[in-house]
N, C-alpha and C positions, 0 to 999 in steps of 0.2 A: 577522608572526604565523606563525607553528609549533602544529600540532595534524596528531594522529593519526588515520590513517586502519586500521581493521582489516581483513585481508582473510581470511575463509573456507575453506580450503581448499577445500572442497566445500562444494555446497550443502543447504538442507535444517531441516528442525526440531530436529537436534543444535544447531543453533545459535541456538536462541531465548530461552535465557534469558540467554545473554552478551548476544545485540541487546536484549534489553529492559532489561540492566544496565548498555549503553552507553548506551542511549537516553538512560535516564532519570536517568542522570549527566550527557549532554550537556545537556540541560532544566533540570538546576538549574543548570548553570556559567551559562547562556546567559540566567537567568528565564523559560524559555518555559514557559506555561502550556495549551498544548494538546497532545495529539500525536492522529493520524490515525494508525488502525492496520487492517491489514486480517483478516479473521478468517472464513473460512467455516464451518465447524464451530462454532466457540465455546471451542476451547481455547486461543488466543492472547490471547483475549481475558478469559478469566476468568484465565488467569496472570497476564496485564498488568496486572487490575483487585486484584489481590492485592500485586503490584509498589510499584501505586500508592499504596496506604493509608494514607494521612497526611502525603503530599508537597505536596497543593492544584493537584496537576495533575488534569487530566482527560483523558476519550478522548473522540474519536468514531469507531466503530467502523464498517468498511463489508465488511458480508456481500457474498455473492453476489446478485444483483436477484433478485425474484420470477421465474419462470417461465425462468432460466437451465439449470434442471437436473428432474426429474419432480417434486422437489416441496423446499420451501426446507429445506436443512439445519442452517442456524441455529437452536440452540434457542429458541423463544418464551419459556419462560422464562426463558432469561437476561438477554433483552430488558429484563424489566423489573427482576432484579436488576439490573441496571448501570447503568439508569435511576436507582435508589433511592439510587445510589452517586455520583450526579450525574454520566454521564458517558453518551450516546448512544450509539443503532444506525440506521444512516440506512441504508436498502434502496433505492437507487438505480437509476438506467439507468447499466449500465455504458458509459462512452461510448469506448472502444477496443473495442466490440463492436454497431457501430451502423449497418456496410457494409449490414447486409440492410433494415431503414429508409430508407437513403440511397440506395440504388442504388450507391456509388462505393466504393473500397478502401484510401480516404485512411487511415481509421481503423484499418483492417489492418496498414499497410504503419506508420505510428506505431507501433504492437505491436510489428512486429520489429527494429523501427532502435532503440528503446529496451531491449526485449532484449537486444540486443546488449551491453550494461552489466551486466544482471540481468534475471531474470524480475518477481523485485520490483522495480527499478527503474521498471520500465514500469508495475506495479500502485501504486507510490508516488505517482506522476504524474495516473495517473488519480486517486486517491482525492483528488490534493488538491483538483481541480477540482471532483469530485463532494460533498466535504464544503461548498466555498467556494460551488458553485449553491444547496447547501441552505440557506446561512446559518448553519452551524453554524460557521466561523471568514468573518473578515472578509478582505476584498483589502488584501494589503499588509502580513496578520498574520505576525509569527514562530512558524512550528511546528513539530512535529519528524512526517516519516511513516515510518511500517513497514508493510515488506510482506516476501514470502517467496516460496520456491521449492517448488510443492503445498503441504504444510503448514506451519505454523511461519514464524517468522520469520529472517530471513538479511541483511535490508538493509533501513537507516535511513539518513531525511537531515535538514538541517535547511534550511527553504525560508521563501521568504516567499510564501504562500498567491496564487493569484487564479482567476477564476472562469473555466470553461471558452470565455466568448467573450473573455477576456483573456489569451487563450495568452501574448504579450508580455510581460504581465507577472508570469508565472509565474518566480520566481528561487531555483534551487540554491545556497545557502550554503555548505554543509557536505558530504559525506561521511563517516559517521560508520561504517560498515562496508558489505560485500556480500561477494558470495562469489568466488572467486580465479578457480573454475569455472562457466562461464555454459551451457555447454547450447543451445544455441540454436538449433539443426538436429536434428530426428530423424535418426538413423541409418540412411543406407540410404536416404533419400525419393527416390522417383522422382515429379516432381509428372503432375498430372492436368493443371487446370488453371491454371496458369502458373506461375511461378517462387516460388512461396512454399507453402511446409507450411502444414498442415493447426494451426488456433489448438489449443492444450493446455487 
């Protein structure tokens, strides 16, 4: 088997309506009927839901959590257009953000070894877990997720879903783009406390 992989030059929201025109290309070759998209403002996700108009696919979108930032940036009501449109916004525990809960850095140090792929890479991963705790796709589903680099979208995969206490059987199928340029060090960091930068 032979399929394409796109690569980015750089990263970034120039590059989000080619991922959403990969994406949702790769969704029909493939029948997949969900995709996992990540969206904290609300404009990936209202372009996706415009994308999507008559394909019978749907989203489940995953903002930033409650209480991540002084107050949620997600439009409320976009929530419930997208709702109307059959397709979710699930406001989760981000869980590559969950060191100061736990005590330990396990979750940290996931961030950056995933990273090292993409920034959405890492944000793909997590949302599939976070969609698959919700119940919003099943363990073992085929789906496609997007995420980005700050804004917009930059990289898509297509995986088979499972739930955050089933790390194992989380499975990467696909690579369907990311960006060429990962970024993955600030510049210049002299650390504080140990050997890893400060999360973005």
């Amino acid at each position: 088997m032979e399929e394409k992989i796109i690569y980015f030059e750089k990263p970034g929201p120039a590059n989000t309506e080619e991922t959403l025109r990969l994406a949702i290309e790769r969704a029909k070759a493939r029948g997949i009927k969900k995709i996992i998209l990540a969206s904290t403002w609300g404009d990936t996700a209202r372009l996706a839901a415009e994308r999507l108009t008559g394909t019978g696919i749907t989203m489940i979108v995953i903002p930033h959590q409650y209480g991540g930032g002084n107050e949620q940036q997600f439009p409320l009501k976009l929530v419930s257009s997208l709702e109307k449109k059959g397709h979710h916004v699930h406001f989760a525990t981000t869980l590559f953000g969950t060191e100061n809960l736990y005590g330990m850095t396990i979750p940290r140090v996931m961030s950056f070894l995933l990273r090292t792929f993409s920034q959405g890479m890492k944000v793909c991963f997590e949302m599939i877990f976070m969609a698959t705790d919700g119940g919003f796709v099943a363990s073992g589903e085929k789906i496609i997720a997007i995420a980005g680099t700050g804004r917009g979208a930059d990289t898509a995969m297509v995986a088979l879903a499972a739930s955050s206490r089933e790390l194992p059987e989380l499975h990467i199928m696909e690579i369907i783009c990311k960006p060429f340029q990962t970024n993955q060090r600030v510049p210049n960091y002299i650390p504080e406390e140990g050997p890893y930068p400060p999360s973005r």
